[in-house]
N, CA, C and O atoms as a printed pandas DataFrame, in Angstrom:
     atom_number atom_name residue_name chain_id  residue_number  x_coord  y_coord  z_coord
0              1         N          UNK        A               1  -35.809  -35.201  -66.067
1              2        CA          UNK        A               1  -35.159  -36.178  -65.235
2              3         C          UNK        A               1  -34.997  -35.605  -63.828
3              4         O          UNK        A               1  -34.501  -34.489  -63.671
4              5         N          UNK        A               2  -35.369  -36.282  -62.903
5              6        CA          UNK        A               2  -34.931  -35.947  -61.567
6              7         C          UNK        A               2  -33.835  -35.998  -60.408
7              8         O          UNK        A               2  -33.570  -37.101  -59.928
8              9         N          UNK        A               3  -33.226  -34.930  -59.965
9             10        CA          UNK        A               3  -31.830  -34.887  -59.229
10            11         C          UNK        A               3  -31.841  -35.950  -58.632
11            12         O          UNK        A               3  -30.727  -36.448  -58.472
12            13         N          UNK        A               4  -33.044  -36.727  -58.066
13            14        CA          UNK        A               4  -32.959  -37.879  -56.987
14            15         C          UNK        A               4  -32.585  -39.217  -57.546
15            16         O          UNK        A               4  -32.149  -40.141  -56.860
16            17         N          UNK        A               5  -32.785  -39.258  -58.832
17            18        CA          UNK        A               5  -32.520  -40.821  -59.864
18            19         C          UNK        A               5  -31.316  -41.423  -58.921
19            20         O          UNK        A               5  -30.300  -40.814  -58.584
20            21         N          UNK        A               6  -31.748  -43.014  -58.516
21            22        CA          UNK        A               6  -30.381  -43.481  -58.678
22            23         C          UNK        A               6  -29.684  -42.542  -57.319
23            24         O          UNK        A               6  -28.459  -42.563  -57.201
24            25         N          UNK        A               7  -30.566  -41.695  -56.273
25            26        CA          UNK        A               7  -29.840  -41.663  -54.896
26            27         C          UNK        A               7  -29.855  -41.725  -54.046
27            28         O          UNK        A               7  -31.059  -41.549  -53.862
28            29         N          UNK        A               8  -29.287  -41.915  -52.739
29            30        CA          UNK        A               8  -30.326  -42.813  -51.483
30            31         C          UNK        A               8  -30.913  -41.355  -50.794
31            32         O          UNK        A               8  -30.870  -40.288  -51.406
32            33         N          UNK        A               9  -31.433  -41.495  -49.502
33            34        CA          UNK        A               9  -31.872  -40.794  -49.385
34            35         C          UNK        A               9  -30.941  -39.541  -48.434
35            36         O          UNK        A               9  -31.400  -38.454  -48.084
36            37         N          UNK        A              10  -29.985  -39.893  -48.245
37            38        CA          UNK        A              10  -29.128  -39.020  -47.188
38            39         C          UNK        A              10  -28.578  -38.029  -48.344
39            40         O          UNK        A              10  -28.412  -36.831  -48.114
40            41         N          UNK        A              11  -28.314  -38.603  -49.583
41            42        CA          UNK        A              11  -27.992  -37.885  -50.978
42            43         C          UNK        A              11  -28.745  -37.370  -51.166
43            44         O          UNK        A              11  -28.145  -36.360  -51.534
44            45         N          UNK        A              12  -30.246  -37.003  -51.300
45            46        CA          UNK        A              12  -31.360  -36.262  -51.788
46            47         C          UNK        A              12  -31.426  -35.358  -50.824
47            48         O          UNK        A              12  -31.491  -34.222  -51.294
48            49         N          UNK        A              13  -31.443  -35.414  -49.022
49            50        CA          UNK        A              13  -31.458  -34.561  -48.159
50            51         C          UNK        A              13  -29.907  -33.599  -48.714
51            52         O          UNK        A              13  -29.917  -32.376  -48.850
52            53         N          UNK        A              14  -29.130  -34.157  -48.874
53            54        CA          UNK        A              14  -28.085  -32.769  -49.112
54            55         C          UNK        A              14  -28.528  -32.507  -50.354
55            56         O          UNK        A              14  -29.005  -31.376  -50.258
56            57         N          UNK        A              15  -28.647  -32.845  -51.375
57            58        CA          UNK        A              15  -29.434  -32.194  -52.716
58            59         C          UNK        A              15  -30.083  -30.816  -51.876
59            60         O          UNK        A              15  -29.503  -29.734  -51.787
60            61         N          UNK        A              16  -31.162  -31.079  -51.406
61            62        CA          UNK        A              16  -32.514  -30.245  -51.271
62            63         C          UNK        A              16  -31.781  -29.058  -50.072
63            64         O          UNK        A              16  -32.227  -27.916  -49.966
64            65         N          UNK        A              17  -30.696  -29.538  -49.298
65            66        CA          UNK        A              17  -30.315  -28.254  -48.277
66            67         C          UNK        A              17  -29.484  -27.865  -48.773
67            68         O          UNK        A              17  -29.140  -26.735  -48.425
68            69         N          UNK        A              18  -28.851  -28.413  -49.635
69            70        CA          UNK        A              18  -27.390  -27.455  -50.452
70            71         C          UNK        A              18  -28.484  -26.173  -51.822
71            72         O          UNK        A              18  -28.140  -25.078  -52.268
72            73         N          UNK        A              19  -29.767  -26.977  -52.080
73            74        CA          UNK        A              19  -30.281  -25.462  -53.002
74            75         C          UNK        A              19  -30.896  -24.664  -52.202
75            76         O          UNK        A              19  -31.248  -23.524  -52.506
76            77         N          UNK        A              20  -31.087  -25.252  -51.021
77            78        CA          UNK        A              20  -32.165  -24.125  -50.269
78            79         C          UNK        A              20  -30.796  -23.233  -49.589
79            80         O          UNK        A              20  -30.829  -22.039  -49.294
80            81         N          UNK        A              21  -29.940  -23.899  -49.478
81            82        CA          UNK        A              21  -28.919  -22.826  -49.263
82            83         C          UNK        A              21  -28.915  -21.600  -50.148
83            84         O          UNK        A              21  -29.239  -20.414  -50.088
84            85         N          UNK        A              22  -28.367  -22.503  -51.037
85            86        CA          UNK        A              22  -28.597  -21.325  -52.387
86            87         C          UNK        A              22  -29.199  -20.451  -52.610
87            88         O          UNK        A              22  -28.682  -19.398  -52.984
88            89         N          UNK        A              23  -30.338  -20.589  -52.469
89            90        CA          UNK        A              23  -31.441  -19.789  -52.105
90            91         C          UNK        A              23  -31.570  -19.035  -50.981
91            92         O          UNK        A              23  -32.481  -18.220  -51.129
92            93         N          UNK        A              24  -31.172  -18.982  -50.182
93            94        CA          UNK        A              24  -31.255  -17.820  -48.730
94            95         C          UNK        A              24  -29.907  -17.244  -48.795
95            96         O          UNK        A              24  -29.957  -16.081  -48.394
96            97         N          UNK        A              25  -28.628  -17.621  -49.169
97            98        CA          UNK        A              25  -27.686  -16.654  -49.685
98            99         C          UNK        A              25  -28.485  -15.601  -50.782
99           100         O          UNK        A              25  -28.525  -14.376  -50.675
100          101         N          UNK        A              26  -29.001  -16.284  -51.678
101          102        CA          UNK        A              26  -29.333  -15.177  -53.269
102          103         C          UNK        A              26  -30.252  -14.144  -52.350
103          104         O          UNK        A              26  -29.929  -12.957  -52.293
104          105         N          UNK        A              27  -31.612  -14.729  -51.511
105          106        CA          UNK        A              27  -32.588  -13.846  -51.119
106          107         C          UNK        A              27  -31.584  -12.604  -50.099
107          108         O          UNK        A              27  -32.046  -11.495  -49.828
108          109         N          UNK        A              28  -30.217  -13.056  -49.654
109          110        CA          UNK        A              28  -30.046  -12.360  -48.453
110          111         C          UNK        A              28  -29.293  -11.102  -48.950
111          112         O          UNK        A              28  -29.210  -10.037  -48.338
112          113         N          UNK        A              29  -28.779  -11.381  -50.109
113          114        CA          UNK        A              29  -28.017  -10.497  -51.235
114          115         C          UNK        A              29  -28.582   -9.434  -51.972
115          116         O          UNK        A              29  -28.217   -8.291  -52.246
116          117         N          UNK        A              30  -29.791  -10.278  -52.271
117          118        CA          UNK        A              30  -31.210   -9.495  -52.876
118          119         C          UNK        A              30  -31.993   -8.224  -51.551
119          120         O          UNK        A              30  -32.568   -7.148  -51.712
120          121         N          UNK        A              31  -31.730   -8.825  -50.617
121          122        CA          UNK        A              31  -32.304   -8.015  -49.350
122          123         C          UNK        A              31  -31.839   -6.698  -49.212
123          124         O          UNK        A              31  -32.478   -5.646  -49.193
124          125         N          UNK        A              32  -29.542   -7.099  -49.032
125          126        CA          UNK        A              32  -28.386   -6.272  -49.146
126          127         C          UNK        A              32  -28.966   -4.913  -49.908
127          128         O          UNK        A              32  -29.284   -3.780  -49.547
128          129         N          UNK        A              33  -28.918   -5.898  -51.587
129          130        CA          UNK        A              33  -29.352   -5.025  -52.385
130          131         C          UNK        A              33  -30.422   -3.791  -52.600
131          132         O          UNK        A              33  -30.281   -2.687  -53.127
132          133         N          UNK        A              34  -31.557   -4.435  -51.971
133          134        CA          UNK        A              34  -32.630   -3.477  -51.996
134          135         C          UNK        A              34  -32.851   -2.971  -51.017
135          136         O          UNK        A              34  -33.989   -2.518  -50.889
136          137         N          UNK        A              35  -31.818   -2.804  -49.810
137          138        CA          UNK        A              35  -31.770   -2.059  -49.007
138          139         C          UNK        A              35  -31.179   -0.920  -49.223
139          140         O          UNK        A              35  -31.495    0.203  -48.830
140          141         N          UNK        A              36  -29.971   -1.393  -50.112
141          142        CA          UNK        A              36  -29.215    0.136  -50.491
142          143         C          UNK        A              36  -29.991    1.481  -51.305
143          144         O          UNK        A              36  -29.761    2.690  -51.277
144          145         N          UNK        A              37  -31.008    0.652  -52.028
145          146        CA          UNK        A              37  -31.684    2.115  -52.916
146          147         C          UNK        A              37  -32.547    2.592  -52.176
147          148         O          UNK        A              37  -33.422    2.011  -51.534
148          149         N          UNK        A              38  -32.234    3.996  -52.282
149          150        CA          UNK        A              38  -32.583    4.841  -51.428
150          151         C          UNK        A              38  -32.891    5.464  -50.208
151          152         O          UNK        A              38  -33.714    6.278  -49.790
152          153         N          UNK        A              39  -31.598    4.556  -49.621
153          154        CA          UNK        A              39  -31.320    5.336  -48.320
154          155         C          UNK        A              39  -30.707    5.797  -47.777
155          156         O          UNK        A              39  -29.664    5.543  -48.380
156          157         N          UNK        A              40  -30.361    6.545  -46.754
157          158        CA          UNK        A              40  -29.430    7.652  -46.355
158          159         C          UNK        A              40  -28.407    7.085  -44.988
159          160         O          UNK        A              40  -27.514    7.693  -44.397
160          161         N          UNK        A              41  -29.144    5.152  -44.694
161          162        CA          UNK        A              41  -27.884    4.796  -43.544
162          163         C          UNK        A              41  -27.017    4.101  -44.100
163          164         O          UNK        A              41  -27.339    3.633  -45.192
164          165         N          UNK        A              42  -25.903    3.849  -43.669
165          166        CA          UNK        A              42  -24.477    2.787  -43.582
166          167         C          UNK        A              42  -24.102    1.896  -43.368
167          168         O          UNK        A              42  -23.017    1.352  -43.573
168          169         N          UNK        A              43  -25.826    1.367  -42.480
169          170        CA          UNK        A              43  -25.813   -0.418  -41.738
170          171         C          UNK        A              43  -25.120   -1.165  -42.795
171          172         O          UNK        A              43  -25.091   -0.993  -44.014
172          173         N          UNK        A              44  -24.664   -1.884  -42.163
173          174        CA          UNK        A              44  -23.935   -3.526  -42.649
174          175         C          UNK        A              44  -25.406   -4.075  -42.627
175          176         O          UNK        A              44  -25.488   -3.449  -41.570
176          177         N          UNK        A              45  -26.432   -4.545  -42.751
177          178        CA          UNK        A              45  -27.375   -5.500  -42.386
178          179         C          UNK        A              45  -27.358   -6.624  -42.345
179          180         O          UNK        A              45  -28.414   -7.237  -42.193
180          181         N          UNK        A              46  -26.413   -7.137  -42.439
181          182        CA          UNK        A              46  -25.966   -8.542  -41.819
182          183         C          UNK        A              46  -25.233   -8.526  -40.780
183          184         O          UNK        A              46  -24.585   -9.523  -40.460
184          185         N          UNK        A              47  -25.206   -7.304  -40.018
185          186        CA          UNK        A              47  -24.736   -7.404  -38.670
186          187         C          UNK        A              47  -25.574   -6.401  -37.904
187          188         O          UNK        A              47  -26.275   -6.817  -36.982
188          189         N          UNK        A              48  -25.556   -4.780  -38.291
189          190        CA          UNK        A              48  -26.343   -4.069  -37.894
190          191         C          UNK        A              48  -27.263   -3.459  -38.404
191          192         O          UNK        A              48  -27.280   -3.531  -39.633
192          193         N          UNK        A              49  -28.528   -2.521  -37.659
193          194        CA          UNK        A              49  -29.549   -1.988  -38.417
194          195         C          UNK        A              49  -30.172   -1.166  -37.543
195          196         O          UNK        A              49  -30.129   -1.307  -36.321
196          197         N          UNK        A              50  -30.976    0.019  -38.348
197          198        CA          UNK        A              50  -31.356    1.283  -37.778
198          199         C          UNK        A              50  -32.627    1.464  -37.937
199          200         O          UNK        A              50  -33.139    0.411  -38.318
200          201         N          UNK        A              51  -33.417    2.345  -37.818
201          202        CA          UNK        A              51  -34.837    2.387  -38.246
202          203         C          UNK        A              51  -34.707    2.420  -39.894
203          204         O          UNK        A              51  -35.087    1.358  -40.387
204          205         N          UNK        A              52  -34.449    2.980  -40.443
205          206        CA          UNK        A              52  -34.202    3.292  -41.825
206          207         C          UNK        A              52  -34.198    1.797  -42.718
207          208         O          UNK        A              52  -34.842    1.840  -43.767
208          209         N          UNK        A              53  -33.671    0.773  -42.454
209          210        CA          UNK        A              53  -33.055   -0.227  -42.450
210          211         C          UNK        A              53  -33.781   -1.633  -41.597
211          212         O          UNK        A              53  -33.534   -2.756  -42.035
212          213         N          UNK        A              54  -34.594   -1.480  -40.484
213          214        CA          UNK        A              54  -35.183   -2.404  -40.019
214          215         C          UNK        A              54  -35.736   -3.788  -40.907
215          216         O          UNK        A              54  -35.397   -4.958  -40.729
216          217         N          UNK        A              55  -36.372   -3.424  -41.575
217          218        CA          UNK        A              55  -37.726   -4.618  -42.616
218          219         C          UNK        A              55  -36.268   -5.090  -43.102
219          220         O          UNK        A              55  -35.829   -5.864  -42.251
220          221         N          UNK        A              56  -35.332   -4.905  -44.185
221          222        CA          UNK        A              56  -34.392   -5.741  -44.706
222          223         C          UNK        A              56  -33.314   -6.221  -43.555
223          224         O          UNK        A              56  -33.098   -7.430  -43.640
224          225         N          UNK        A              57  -32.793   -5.752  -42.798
225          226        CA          UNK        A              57  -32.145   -5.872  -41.512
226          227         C          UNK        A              57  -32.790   -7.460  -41.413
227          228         O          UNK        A              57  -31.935   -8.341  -41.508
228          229         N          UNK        A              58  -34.225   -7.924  -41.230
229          230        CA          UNK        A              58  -34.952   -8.415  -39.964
230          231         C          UNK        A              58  -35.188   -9.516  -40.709
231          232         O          UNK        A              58  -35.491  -10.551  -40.116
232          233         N          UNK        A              59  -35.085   -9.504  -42.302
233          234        CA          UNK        A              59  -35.625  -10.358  -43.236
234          235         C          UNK        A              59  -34.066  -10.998  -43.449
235          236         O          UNK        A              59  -34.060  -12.228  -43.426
236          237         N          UNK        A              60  -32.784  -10.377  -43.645
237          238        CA          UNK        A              60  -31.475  -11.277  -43.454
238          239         C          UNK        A              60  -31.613  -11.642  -42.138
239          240         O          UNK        A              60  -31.473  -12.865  -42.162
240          241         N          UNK        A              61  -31.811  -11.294  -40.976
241          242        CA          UNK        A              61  -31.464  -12.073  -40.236
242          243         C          UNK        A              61  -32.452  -13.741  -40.290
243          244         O          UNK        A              61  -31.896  -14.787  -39.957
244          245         N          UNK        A              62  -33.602  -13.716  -40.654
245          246        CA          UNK        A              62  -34.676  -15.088  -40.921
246          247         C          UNK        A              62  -33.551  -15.625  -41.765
247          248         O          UNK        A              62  -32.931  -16.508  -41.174
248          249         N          UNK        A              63  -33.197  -15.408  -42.726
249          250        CA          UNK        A              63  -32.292  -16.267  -43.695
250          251         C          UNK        A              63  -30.893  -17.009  -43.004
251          252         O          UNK        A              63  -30.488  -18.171  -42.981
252          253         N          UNK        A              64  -30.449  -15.878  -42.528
253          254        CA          UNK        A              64  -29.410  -16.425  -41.613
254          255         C          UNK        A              64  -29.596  -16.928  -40.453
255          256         O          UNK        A              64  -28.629  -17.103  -39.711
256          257         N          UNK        A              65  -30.992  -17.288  -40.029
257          258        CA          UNK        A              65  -31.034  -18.300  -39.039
258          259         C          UNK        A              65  -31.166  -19.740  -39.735
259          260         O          UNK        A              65  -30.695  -20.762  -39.236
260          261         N          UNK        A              66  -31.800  -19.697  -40.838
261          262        CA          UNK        A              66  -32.200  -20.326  -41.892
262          263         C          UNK        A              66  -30.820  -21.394  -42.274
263          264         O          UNK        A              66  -30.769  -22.624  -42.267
264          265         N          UNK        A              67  -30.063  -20.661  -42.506
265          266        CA          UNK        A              67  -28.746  -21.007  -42.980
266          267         C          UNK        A              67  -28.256  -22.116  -42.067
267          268         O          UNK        A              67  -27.969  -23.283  -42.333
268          269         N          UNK        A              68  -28.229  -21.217  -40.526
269          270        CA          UNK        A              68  -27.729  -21.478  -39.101
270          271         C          UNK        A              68  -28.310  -23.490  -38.890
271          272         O          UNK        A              68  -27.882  -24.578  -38.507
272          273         N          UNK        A              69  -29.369  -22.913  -39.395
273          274        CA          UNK        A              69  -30.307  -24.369  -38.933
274          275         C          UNK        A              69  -29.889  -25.459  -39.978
275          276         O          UNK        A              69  -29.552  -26.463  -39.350
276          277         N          UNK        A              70  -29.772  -25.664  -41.421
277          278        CA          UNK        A              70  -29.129  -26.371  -42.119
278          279         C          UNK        A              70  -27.724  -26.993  -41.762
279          280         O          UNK        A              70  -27.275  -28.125  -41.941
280          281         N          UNK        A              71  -27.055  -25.583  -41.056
281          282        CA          UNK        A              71  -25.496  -26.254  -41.094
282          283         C          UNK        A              71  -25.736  -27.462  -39.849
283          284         O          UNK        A              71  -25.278  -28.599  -39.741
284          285         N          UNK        A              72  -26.462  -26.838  -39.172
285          286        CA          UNK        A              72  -26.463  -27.539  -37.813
286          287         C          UNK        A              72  -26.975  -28.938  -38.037
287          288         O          UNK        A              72  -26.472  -29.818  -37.339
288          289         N          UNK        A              73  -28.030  -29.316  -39.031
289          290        CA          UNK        A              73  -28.939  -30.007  -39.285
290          291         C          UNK        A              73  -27.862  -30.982  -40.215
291          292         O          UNK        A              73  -28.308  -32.113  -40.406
292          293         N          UNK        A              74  -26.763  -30.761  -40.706
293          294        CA          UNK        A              74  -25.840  -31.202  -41.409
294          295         C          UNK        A              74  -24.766  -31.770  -40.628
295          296         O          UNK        A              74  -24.289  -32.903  -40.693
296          297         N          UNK        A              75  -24.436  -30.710  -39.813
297          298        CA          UNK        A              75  -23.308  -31.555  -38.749
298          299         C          UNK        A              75  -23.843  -32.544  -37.713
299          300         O          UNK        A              75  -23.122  -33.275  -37.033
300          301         N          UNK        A              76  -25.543  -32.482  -37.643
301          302        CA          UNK        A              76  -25.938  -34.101  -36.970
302          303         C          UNK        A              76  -26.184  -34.929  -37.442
303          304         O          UNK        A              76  -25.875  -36.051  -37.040
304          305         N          UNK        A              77  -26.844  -34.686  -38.493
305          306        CA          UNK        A              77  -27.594  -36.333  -39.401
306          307         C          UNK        A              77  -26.808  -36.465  -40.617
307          308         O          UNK        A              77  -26.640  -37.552  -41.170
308          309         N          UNK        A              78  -26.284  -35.277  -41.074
309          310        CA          UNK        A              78  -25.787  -36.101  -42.226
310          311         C          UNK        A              78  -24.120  -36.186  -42.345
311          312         O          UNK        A              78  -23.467  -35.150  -42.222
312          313         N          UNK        A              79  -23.471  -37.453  -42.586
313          314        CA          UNK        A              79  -22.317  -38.142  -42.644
314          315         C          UNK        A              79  -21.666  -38.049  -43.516
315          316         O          UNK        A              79  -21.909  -38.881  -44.390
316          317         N          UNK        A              80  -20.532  -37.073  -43.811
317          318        CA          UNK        A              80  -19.587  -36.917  -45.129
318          319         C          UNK        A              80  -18.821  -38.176  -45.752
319          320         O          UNK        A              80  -17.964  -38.737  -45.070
320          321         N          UNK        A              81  -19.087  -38.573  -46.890
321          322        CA          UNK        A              81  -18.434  -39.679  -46.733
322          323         C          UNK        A              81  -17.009  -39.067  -47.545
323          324         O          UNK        A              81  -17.035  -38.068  -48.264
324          325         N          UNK        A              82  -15.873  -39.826  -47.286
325          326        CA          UNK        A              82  -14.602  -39.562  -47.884
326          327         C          UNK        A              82  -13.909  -40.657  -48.333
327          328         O          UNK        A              82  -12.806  -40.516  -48.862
């Protein structure tokens, strides 16, 4: 059965950006993660980064522009209803 049954289409656009959210949080965690084994810096990589640290550093920041662009893309077109 499909998430879209039965929803218009402003409902299917938040469907599809609320998992792709999902998804660039998990990848950005996963990044966190596999940055930590085996290395010898301290970066935060969601804020800073060193040579050691660059490639995962550079790959959260794509996600978190990623993110950046949804919210934004949310606070213009799409209308909360209450």
């Amino acid at each position: 059965m499909s998430l879209f049954t039965d929803k218009t289409k402003d409902q299917a656009i938040k469907i599809i950006l609320n998992h792709y959210s999902i998804a660039c949080n998990d990848r950005i965690e996963t990044l966190i993660e596999d940055s930590c084994r085996g290395m010898n810096c301290n970066c935060d990589i969601k804020q800073e980064s060193c040579k050691e640290c660059d490639f995962w550093a550079d790959g959260v920041k794509n996600y978190q522009i990623c993110l950046q662009d949804i919210k934004d893309f949310k606070n213009k077109y799409i209308k909360e209803s209450k």
